[in-house]
KEKE-3310 file (N, C-alpha, C; in steps of 0.2 Angstrom, whole numbers, plus 5000, padded with zeros to 4 digits):
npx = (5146:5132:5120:5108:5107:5115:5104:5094:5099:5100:5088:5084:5091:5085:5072:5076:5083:5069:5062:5069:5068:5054:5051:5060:5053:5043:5048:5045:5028:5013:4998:4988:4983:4994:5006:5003:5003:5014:5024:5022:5021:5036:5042:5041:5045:5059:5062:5060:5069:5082:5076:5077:5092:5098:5093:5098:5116:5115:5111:5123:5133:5129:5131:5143:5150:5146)
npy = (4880:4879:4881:4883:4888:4900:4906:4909:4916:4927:4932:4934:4945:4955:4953:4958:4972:4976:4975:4984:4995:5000:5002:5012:5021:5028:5036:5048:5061:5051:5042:5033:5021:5018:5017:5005:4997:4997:4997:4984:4975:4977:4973:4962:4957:4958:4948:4937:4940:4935:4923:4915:4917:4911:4896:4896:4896:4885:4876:4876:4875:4861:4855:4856:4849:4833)
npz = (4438:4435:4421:4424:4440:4438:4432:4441:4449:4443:4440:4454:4456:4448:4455:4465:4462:4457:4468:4477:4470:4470:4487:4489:4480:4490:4494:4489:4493:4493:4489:4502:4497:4488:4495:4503:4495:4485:4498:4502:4491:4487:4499:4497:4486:4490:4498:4489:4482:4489:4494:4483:4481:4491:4488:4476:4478:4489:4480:4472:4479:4482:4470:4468:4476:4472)
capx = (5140:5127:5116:5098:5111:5115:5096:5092:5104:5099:5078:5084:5095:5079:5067:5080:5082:5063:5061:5071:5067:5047:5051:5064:5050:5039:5051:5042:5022:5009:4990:4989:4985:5002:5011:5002:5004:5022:5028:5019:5024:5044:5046:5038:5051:5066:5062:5059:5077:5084:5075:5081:5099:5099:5093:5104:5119:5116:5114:5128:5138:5129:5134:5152:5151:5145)
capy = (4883:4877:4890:4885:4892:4907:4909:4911:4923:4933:4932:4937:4952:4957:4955:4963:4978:4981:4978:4989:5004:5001:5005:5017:5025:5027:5043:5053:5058:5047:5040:5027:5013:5017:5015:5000:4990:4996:4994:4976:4972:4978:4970:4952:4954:4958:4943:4932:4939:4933:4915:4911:4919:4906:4892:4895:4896:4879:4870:4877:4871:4856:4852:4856:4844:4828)
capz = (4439:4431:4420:4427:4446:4436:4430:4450:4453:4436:4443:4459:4455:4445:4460:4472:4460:4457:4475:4480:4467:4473:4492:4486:4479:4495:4498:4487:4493:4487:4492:4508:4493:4484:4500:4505:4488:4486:4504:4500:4483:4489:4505:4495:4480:4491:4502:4485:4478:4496:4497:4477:4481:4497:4486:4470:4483:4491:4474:4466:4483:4481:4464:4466:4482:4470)
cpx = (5136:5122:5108:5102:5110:5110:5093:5094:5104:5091:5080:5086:5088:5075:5073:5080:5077:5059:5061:5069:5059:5047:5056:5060:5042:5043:5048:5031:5019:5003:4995:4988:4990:5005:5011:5005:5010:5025:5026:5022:5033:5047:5046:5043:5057:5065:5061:5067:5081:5084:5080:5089:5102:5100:5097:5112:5120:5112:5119:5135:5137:5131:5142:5154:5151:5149)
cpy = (4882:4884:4891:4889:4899:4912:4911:4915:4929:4936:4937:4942:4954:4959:4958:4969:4981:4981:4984:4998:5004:5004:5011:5024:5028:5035:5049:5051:5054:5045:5034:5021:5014:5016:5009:4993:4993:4993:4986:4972:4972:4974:4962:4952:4955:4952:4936:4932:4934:4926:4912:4911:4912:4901:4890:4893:4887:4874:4872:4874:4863:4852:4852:4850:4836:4827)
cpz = (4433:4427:4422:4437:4442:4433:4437:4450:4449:4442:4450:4460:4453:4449:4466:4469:4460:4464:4478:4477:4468:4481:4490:4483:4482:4497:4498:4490:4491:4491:4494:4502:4492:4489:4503:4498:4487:4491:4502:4495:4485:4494:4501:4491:4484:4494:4497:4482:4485:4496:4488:4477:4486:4494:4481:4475:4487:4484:4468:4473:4483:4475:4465:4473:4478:4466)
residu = (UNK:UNK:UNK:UNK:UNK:UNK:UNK:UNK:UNK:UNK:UNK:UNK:UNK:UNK:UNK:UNK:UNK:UNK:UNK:UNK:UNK:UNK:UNK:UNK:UNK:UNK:UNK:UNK:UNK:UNK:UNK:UNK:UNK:UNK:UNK:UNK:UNK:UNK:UNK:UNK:UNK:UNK:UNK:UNK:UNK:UNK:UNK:UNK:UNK:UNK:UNK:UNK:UNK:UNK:UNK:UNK:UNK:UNK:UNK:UNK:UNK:UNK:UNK:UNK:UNK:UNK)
# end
């Protein structure tokens, strides 16, 4: 594994965590904008942890395959 792999998988954990703890924080009341730009901002970052995890993933297969 390569360490620019293991820097996708750093980034991604990062944006999956602060994904996750923006909707996470939708629990508590708050104003219609704070729930649109969290739910916004939260869904966008778990779904960028997700495509980098996917992408790190098929080049760290692709390197062990070469």
């Amino acid at each position: 594994m390569t360490v620019s792999i293991v820097i996708m998988y750093v980034v991604a954990a990062l944006f999956g965590a602060s994904g996750t703890a923006l909707l996470l924080a939708l629990i508590r009341q708050t104003s219609e904008a704070k729930v649109y730009a969290f739910r916004m901002v939260g869904i966008m970052a778990l779904s960028l942890c997700i495509v980098l995890a996917m992408s790190a993933t098929a080049m760290w297969r692709w390197s062990m395959a070469a």
